[in-house]
N, C-alpha and C positions, 0 to 999 in steps of 0.2 A: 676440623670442619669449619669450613666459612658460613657466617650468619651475616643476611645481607642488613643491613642495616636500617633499611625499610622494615625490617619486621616488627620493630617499637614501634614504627609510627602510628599506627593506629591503636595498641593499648596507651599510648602516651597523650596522642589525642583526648580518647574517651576520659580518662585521667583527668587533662587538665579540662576539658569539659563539664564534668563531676564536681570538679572543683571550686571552677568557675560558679556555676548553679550553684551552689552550697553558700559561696561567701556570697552573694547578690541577695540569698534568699533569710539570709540572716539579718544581710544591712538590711534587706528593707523592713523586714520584721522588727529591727532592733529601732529604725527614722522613725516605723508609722504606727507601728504597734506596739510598744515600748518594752519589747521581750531581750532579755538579755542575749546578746551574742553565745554566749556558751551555755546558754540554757537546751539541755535536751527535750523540747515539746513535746508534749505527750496530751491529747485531749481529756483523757477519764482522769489523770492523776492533775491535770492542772487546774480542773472547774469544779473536780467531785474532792469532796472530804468524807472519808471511811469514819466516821461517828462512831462512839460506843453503842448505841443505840440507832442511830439512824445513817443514811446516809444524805448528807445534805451540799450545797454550794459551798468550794471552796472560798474560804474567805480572803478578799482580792485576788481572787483567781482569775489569771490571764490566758486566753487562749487565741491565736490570731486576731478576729473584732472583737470576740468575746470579753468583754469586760465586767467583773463581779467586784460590789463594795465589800462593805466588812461583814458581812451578814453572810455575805455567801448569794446576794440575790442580783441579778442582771440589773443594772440600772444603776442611777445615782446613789449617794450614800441618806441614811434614813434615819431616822432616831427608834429606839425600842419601843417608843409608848406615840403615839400620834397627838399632833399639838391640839389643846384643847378648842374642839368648834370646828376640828378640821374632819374629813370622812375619808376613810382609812381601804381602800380597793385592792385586794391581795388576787394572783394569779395563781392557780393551780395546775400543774399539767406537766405534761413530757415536752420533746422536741417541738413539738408545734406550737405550743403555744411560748416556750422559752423563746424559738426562732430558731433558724437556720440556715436558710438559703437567702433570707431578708436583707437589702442593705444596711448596716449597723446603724438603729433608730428609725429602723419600718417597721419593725417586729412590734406587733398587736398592742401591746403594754405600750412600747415609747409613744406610739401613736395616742393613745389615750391618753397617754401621761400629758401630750402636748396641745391636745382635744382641751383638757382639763383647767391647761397651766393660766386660761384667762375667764375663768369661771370666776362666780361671784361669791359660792363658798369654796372653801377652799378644798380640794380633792388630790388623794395622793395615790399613785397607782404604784402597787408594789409585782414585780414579775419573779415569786418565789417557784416557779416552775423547773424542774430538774429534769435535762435530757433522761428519756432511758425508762422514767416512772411508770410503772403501772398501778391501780387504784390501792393494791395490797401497800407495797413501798410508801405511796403516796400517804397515806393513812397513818402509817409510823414516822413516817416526815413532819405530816401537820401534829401527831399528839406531842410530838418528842422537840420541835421545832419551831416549826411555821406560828403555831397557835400562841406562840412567845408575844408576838408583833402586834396582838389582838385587831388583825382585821374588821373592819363593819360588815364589808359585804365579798364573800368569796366566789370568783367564777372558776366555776370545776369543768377543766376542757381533760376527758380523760379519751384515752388513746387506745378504742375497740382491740384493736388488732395485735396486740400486745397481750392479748386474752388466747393467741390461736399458734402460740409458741409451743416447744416438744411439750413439754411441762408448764402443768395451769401454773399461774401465779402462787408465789408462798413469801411469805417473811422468811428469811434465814434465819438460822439460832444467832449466829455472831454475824459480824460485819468486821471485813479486815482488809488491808489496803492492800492492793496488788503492788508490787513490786515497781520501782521504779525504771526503765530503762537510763543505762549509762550514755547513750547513745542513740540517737534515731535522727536522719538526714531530713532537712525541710526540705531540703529541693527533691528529694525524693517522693517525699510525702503529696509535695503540690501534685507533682507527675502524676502520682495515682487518684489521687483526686478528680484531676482533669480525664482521666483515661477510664475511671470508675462512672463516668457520670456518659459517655458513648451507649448507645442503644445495645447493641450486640453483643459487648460488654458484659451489662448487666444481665442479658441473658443467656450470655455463656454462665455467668458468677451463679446462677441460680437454677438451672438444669444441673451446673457439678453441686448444688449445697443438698439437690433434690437427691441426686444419685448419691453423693457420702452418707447423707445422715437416713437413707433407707434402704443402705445394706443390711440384711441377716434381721430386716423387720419383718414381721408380722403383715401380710396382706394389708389386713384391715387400717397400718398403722395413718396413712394416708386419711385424712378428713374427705369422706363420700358426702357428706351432708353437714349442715351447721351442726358442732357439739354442740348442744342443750345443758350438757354441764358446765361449760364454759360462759353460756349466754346468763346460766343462772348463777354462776359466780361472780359474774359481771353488776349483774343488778343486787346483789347484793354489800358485794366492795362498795361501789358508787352511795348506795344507802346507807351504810355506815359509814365512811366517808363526809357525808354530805350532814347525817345526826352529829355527828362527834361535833361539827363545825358550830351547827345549832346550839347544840347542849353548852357550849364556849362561851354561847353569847352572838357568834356572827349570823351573818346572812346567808345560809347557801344560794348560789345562782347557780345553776346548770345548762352545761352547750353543749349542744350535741355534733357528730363530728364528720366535717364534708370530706368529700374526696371530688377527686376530679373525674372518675368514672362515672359517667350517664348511666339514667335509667335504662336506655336502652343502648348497651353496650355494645362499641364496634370490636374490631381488632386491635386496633392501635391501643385500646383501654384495655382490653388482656393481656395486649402483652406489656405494657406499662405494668399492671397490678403482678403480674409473673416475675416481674423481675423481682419483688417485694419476699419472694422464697428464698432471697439471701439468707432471709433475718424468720420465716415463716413457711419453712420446706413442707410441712403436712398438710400448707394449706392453698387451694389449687388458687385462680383468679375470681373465679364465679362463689368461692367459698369466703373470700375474703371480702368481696363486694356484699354479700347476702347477711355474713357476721355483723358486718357495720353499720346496719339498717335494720337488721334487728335489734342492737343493740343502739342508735337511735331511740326504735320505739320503745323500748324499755327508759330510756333516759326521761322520755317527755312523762310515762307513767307514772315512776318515781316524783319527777316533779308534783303532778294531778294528785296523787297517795297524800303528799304534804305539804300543799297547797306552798310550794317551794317555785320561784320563777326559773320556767326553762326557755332561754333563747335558741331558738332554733335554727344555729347560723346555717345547716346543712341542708334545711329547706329552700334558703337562699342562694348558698353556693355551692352546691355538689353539682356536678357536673357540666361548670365552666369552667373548661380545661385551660381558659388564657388565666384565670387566677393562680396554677398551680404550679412548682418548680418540678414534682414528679406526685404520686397520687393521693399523697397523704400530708404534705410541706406547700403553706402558701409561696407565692411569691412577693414581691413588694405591693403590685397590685391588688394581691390575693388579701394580704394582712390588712390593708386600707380598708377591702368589703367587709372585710369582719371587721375590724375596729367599727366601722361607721351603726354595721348591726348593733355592737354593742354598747355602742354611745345612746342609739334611738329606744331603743330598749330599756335600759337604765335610767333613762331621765326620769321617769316616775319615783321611781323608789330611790333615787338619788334626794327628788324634792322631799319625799318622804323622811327620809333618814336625817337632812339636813338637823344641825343642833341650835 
């Protein structure tokens, strides 16, 4: 049998094309991001450390901009104990307030940090915020960790919507490290990245997450209405949370948390929030807009209960859709509005605090 010789060409192609991408995507990783060439990437195992107790920042954990010191905390390297006379500002939170979409040093913390850096006392902003956290984790973060660094004054940015997953929040019995891959292609990785973030996309990714995870459910399983027990799990995490910090000796501060959906929501903002069923299949667009706003006003309550400052960056920017990279992740622009909130905001209790 004759095989015409064309018929490699085009696996052979793809091949060196594959190729190609892979070695480009490593140099440049390895020129600008100083990740080892035969480093297999992996985001959860290069920035998370599986703790005995908690899970926290891996320490110098590298992950494309991502850069963590020894502490495990985004940002420059820090001492354990804050120098004397200086006011010690600790970040609490998941992906939003760690950063993500932000050019490396827009994200909320650098911003302040450099708000700060020509201040007359001295102020140090610490960004111990851990993608992923909700207030249950977070809670075992700061008793077992965070609380090490004895922040002055803590800003708690917790992440509504992370309450309206299959299962409410829980602490695990253990924490233990997922398995490392032997292999995973960057240039692969960027591809899906680039092609994850297409409109259509995302709402292919989230009609199938909606249709997987409610086969062989229950009618009812589907969120009709805000859960109540979630809203009331929520203010209660955040309240303890927020006491533990107190009872430490810190400052709690609490933010409440914008999105880019308007009050009076178009289409374009449902189906933005729809896409959001990757990660929150129970919970429709209009449930997850309603969640966050109640869970808002709970936050400012909580504040008024114990006479604890709540900045209300969500009154400010929820629904200016130019601040936002999708409905819940500022963008560069975005993390400057909040920085600037949280600068004008703080300066009282800043003069306050001073030593």
């Amino acid at each position: 049998m004759r095989i015409h010789s064309g018929a490699f060409a085009w696996p052979l192609g793809i091949l060196f094309v594959a190729a190609a991408g892979e070695a480009t995507a490593r140099l440049d990783d390895w020129a600008f991001r100083d990740t080892p060439l035969l480093h297999s990437a992996d985001r959860q195992h290069d920035l998370l450390l599986y703790d005995r107790d908690c899970i926290r920042g891996r320490p110098n954990g590298r992950y494309g901009k991502f850069r963590l010191n020894r502490y495990g905390f985004r940002g420059p390297e820090i001492a354990r104990v804050a120098s004397p006379g200086s006011i010690r500002i600790m970040l609490l939170g998941a992906s939003e307030s760690f950063g993500l979409y932000e050019t490396d040093g827009k994200e909320i913390a650098a911003l302040l940090r450099e708000h700060y850096a020509g201040a007359a006392d001295h102020v140090e902003v610490v960004n111990a915020a851990v993608a992923g956290m909700n207030l249950v984790s977070l809670r075992v973060y700061w008793d077992h960790w965070a609380n090490r660094f004895h922040p002055d004054i803590v800003l708690i940015y917790p992440s509504p919507q992370l309450y309206l997953d299959d299962d409410a929040p829980r602490a695990p019995a253990a924490y233990s490290e997922p398995p490392v891959p032997w292999f995973r292609s960057r240039f692969a990785m960027r591809l899906l990245d680039a092609v994850r973030q297409l409109e259509f996309v995302r709402s292919a990714r989230a009609r199938y997450a909606v249709w997987r995870d409610s086969r062989g459910r229950d009618p009812c399983w589907p969120f009709r209405t805000v859960p109540v027990d979630r809203l009331i799990q929520f203010h209660h995490d955040l309240d303890a949370l927020a006491g533990d910090i107190a009872a430490g000796g810190g400052r709690p501060v609490l933010l409440t948390h914008p999105i880019s959906a308007p009050a009076d929501t178009e289409p374009r903002d449902l189906r933005a929030l729809e896409g959001l069923r990757i990660f929150f299949p129970r919970a429709g667009p209009r449930i997850i807009q309603q969640f966050n706003a109640a869970a808002d006003r709970l936050t400012r309550l909580i504040g008024v209960s114990h006479h604890w400052l709540v900045i209300d960056i969500a009154a400010g920017l929820s629904g200016r859709r130019e601040l936002f990279a999708d409905p819940m992740h500022f963008n560069d622009a975005g993390s400057a509005a909040a920085a600037n909130l949280l600068e004008s905001n703080l300066e009282p209790i800043l003069n306050g605090t001073a030593h």
